[in-house]
C-alpha positions in Angstrom: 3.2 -19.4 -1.8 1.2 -16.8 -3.5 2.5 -14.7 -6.3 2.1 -11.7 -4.2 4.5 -13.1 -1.5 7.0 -14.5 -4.1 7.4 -10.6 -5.2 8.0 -9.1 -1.9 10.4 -11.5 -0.8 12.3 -10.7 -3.8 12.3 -7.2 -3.3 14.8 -6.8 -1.2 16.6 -10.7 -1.6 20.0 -9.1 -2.2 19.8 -6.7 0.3 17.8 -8.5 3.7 19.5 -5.9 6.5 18.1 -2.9 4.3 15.8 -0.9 6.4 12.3 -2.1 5.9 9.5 -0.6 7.5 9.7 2.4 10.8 7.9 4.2 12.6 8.4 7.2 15.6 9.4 4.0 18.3 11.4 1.3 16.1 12.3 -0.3 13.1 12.9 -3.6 11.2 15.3 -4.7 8.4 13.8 -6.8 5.6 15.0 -10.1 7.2 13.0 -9.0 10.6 10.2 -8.0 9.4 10.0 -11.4 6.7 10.9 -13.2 10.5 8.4 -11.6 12.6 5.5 -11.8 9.8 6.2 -15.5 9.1 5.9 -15.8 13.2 2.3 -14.4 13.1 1.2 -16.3 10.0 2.1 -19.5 11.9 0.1 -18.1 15.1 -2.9 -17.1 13.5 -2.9 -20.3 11.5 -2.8 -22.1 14.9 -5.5 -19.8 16.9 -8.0 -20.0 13.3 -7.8 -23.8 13.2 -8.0 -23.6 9.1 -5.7 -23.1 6.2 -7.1 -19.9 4.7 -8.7 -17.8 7.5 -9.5 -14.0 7.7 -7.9 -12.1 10.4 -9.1 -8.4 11.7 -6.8 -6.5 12.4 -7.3 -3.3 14.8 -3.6 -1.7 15.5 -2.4 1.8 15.4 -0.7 2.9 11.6 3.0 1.2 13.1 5.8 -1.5 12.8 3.3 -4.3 14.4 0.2 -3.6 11.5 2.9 -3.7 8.6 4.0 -7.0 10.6 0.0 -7.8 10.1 -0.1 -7.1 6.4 3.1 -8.9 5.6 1.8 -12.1 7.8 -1.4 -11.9 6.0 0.7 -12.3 2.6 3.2 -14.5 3.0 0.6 -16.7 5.5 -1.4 -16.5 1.9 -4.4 -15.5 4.1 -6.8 -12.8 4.2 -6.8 -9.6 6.4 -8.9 -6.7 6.8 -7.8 -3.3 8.7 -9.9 -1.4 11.1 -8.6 2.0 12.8 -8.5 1.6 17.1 -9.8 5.1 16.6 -13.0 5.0 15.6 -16.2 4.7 17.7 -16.3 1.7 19.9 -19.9 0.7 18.0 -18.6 1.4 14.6 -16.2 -1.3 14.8 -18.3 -4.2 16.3 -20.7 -3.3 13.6 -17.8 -3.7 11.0 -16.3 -6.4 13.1 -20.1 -8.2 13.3 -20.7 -8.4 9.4 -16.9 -9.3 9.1 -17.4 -12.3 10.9 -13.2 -12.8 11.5 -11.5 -15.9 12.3 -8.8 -14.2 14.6 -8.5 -11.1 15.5 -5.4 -9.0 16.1 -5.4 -5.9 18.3 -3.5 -4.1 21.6 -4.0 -7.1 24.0 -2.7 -9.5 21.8 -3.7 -11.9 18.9 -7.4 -14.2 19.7 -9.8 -16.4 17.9 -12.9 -14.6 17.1 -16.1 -15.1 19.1 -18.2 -15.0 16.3 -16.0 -16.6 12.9 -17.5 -17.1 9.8 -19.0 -14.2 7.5 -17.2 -12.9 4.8 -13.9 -15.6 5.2 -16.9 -18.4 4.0 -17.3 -16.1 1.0 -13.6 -15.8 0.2 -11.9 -18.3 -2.6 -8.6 -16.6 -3.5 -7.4 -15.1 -0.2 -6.3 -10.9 0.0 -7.0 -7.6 1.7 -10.7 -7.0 2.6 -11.4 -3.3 1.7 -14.5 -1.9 3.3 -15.2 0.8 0.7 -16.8 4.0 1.6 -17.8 2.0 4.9 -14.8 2.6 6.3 -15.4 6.1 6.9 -19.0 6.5 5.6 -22.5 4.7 5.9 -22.9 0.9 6.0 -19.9 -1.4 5.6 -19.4 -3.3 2.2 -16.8 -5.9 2.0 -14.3 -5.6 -1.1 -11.8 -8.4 -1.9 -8.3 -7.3 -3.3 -6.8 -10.8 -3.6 -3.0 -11.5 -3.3 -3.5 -12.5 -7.0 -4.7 -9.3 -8.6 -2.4 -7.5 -6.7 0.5 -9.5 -7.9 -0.2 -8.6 -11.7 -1.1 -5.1 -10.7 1.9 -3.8 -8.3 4.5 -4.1 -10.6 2.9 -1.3 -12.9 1.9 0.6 -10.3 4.8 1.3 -8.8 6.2 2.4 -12.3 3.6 5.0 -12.3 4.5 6.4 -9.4 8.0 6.1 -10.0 8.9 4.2 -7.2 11.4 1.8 -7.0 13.8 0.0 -3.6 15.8 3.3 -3.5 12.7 5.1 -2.4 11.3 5.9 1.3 7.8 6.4 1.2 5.9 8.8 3.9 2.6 7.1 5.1 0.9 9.1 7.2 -3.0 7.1 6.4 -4.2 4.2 8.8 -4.4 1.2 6.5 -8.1 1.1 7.0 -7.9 3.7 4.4 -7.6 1.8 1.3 -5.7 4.6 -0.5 -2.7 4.4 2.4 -3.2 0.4 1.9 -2.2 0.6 -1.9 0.9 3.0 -0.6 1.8 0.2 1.5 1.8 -2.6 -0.3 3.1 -0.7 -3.8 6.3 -0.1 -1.1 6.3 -3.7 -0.1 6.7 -4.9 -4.0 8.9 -2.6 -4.8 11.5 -2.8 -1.8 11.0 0.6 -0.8 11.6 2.1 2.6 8.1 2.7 4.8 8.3 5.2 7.4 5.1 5.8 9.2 3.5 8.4 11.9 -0.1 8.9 12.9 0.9 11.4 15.0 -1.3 14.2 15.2 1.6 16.8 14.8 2.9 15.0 11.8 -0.4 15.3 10.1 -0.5 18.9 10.6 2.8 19.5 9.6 3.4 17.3 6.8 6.6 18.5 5.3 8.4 18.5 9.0 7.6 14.8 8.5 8.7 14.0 5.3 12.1 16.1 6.4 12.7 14.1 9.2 12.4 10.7 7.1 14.2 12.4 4.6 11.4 10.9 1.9 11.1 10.1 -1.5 7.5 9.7 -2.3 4.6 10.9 -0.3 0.5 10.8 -0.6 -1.0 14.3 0.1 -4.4 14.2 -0.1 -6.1 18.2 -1.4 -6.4 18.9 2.6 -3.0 17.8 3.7 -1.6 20.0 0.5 -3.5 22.8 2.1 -1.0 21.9 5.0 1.8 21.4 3.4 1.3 24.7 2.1 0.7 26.6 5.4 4.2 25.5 6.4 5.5 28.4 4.2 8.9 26.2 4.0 10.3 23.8 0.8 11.3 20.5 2.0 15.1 19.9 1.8 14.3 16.7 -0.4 12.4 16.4 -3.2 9.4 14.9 -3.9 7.3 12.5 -5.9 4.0 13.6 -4.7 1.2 11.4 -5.1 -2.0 12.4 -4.8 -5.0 10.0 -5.3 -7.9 11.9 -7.1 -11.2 9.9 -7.0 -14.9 11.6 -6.7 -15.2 14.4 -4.8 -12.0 14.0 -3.1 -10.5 14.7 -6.6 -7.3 17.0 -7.3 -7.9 20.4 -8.1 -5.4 22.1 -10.4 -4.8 24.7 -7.5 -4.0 21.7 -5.5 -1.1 20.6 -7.7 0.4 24.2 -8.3 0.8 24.7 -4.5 2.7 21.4 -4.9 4.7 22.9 -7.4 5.2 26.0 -4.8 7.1 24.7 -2.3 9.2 22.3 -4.0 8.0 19.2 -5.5 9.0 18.5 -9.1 5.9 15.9 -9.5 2.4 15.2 -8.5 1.7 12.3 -9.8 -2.3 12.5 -9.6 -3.8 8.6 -9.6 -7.6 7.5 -10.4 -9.1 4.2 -8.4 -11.8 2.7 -6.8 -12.0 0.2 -3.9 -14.0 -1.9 -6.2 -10.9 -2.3 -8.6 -7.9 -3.2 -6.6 -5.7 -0.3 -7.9 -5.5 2.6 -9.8 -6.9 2.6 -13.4 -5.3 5.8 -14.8 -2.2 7.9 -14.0 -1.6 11.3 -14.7 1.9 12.6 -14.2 2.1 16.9 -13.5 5.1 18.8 -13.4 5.7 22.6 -12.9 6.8 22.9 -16.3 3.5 24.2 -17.6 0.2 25.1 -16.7 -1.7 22.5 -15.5 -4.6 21.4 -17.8 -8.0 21.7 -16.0 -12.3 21.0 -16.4 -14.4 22.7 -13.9 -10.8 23.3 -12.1 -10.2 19.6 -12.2 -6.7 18.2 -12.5 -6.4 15.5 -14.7 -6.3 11.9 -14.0 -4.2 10.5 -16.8 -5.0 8.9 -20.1 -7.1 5.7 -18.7 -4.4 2.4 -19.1 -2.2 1.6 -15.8 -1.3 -2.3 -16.8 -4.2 -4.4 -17.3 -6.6 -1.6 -15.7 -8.2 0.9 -18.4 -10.3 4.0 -17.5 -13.1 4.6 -20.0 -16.1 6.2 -20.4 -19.6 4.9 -20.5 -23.5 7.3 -21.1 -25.8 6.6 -18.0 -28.5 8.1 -18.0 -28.2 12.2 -18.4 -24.6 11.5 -17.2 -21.4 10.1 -18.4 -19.4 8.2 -15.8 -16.0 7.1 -15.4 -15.7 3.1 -16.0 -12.5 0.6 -14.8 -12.5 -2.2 -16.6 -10.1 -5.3 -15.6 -9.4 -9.3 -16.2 -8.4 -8.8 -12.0 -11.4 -7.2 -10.4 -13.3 -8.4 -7.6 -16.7 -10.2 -8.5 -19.2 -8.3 -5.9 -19.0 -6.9 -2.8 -18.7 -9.6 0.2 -21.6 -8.3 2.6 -23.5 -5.1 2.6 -26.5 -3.6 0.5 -25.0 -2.9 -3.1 -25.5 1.1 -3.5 -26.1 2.2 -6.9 -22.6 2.9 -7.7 -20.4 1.5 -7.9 -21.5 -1.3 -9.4 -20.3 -4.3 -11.7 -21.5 -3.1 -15.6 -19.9 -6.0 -16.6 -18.3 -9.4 -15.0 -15.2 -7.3 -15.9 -16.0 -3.7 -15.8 -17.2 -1.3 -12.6 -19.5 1.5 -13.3 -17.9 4.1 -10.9 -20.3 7.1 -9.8 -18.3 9.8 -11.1 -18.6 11.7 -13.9 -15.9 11.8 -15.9 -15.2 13.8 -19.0 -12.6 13.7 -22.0 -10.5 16.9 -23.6 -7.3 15.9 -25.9 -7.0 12.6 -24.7 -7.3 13.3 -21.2 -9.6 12.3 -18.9 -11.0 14.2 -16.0 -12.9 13.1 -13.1 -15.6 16.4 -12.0 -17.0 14.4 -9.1 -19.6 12.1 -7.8 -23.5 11.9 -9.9 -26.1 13.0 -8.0 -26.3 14.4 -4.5 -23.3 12.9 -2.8 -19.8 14.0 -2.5 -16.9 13.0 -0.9 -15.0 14.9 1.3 -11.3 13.6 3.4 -12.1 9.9 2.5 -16.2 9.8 3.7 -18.9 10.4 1.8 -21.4 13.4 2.8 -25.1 13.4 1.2 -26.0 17.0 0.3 -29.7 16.5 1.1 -28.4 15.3 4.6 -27.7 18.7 5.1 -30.6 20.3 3.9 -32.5 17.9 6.2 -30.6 18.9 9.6 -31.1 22.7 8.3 -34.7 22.4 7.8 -35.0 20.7 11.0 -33.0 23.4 13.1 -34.8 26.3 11.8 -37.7 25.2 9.5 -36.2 27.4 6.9 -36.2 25.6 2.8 -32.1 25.3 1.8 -30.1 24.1 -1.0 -26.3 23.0 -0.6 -23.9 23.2 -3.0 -20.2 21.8 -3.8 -18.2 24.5 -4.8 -15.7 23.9 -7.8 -13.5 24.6 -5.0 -14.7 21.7 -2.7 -16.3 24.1 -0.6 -19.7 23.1 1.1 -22.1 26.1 0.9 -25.8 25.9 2.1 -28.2 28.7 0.9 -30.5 29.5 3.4 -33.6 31.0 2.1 -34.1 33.5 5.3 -32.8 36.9 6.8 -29.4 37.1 7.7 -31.0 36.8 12.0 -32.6 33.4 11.0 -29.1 32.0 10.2 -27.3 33.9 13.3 -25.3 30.7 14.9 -26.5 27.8 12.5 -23.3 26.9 11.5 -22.3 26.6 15.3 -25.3 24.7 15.9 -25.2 22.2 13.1 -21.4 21.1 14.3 -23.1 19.6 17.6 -25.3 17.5 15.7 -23.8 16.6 11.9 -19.9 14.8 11.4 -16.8 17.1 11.0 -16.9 16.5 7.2 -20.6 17.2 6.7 -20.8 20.8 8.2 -20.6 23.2 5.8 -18.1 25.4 5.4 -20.5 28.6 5.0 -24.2 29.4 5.8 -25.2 32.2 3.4 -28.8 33.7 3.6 -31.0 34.6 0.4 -33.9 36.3 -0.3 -35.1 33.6 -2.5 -33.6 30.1 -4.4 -33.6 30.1 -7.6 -36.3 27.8 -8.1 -38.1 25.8 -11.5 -41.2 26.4 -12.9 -42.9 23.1 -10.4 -41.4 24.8 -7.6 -38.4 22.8 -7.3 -34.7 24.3 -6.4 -33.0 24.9 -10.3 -29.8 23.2 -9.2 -28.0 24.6 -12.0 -28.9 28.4 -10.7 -28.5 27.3 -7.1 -24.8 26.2 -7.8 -23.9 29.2 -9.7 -25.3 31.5 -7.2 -23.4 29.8 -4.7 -20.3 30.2 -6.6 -21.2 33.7 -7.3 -21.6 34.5 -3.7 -18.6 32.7 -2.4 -16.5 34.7 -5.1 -17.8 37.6 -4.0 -17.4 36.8 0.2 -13.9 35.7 -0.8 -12.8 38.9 -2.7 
């Protein structure tokens, strides 16, 4: 038995009819859902044909894929989520480089037609993460083994304050490796999971976590902006998490809406796929102002157990490290990006720059032209591409401090009439931008280029100015 498995069968060994795990259609104690995973493990270890195999599994957020996860732990093998939802194509191209042993989905549990890709490359069994290539471009395999996890759960769920008298609201499929750390911080800790994917829920946030009568919660910025829009405090408090990484990061705003209807603490977490859990913990209360860079919350001062957060020059920029004696070696299959990548055998360089003020650290985003945006990463140029090609007009797009997209269309305000509407039939949800704003001219260097510097304070310029 792994280390991992050892801990969450003691999390609730004094207790085993405490409520577990539920979601809108049942529920199982501890002792039924220890039963029903320890079932599975046996099955799949039949159907795989070999003692450490890797298992897809392609379930609805529910009772039966937190049955999955705790199969895959106490089964010591590995397991690797993928959300029913998505595009029929996108998973057989996640499923082909996968190369499962078994495969667990709505019409039941079978051995893969095609076994053999990233289980051949795994030594120390765990949850397969998929990085950004579970909502963005191409897929890259990221082990999390049962080992890492084990010395890293314990202090996680100290930083977020969570303990077996908590009930955590999940509202993230697991293929989301944010919701999957939720999930298995609960597991170690003995906590309560209730779970909904239910479109309503999502909208309404705070009707959920009434109805569960919750503890802890993850909101990312755009389910805040939800949470908000209810215009009501939830009868139970909160310890709101919020996982700030890249462009997906926590603005200050963000965390004094919190504050607004009700919660006493954000508790704002930086992390990368690459590194298992979160390196850095910052904890927010309403008390005070909240300290802020470029509108930034803060993500803590850079130690959660054995994870540090430093800072390391690259280039013109300096990026946000996570160093660790429990990080993954590589990615498993895929083409390695530029970031993030292994600086060290022990460190990841991350992508995003990260700054320093009075011991804090702030995250302001990802280098370059990318950003990230609900979970999926969106390249700027992208945009400026599907822009030129709609109109043949020259366009730079900016990332407001705000998180705001904003393209600058260098055109009359009748060369831009329905672009926005046009772009949405041919670019993702999360890549159209969220105003088309026509100038007379960009700002441009002295070789003709776009000055990026003027182009993104004219676009905040502009937006302020549209806003007030």
């Amino acid at each position: 038995m792994n280390a991992f498995a050892e801990i969450v069968l003691a999390a609730r060994a004094g207790s085993p009819h405490a409520l577990a795990v539920a979601d809108t259609r049942r529920s199982l104690t501890h002792a039924e859902l220890v039963a029903a995973a320890r079932a599975e493990a046996r099955s799949i270890h039949r159907q795989a044909g070999r003692g450490s195999p890797l298992v897809a599994v392609c379930l609805p957020l529910s009772v039966d894929s937190v049955v999955s996860l705790v199969a895959a732990i106490l089964g010591d093998h590995s397991v690797s989520f993928l959300d029913p939802t998505a595009a029929a194509d996108r998973r057989d191209a996640v499923l082909a480089v996968l190369g499962p042993d078994v495969i667990v989905d709505a019409e039941g549990m079978r051995r893969s037609a095609t076994p053999g890709g990233a289980a051949d490359r795994i030594t120390d069994p765990g949850y397969v993460a998929r990085s950004s290539g579970s909502t963005g471009g191409a897929p890259k395999g990221v082990l999390a083994s049962w080992s890492s996890l084990a010395a890293f759960v314990r202090c996680g769920a100290e930083a977020l304050e969570l303990d077996r008298d908590g009930r955590w609201a999940e509202l993230s499929h697991p293929a989301y490796d944010m919701a999957m750390t939720n999930l298995l911080l609960a597991l170690a800790a003995g906590a309560e999971l209730h779970l909904s994917g239910a479109l309503g829920d999502q909208l309404r946030p705070l009707r959920f976590v009434d109805r569960v009568a919750a503890t802890h919660v993850r909101l990312a910025p755009r389910f805040i902006e939800l949470a908000a829009a209810e215009r009501r405090p939830p009868s139970a408090a909160l310890a709101l998490r919020v996982w700030g990484s890249g462009g997906d990061r926590l603005q200050a705003a963000h965390a004094e809406q919190a504050f607004a209807f009700g919660v006493p603490a954000v508790i704002n977490t930086y992390g990368t796929s690459e590194t298992v859990g979160f390196a850095s913990v910052a904890r927010l209360t309403a008390a005070g102002p909240v300290p802020s860079v470029q509108g930034s919350a803060p993500i803590g001062r850079g130690r959660v157990g054995e994870w540090t957060t430093g800072l390391v020059e690259s280039g013109t920029a300096t990026m946000l490290s996570i160093r660790s004696p429990h990080l993954p070696r590589g990615y498993l299959f895929g083409a390695v990006a530029d970031y993030p990548r292994w600086h060290h055998a022990d460190t990841v360089l991350t992508g995003d720059i990260g700054i320093a003020v009075a011991g804090d650290l702030f995250c302001l985003g990802r280098a370059g032209r990318r950003v990230k945006r609900n979970g999926s990463f969106v390249e700027l140029d992208e945009i400026d591409v599907a822009l030129r090609g709609a109109r043949s007009v020259p366009s730079f797009t900016v990332a407001t401090l705000s998180g705001d997209l904003l393209s600058l269309v260098e055109a009359d305000e009748r060369q831009i009439d329905g672009l926005r509407k046009e772009l949405a039939s041919s670019l993702r949800p999360e890549v159209v931008p969220d105003e088309v704003i026509a100038v007379a001219r960009l700002p441009r260097l002295a070789n003709g280029k776009v000055d990026q510097s003027a182009a993104s304070a004219l676009a905040e310029s502009l937006l302020a100015r549209k806003e007030g």
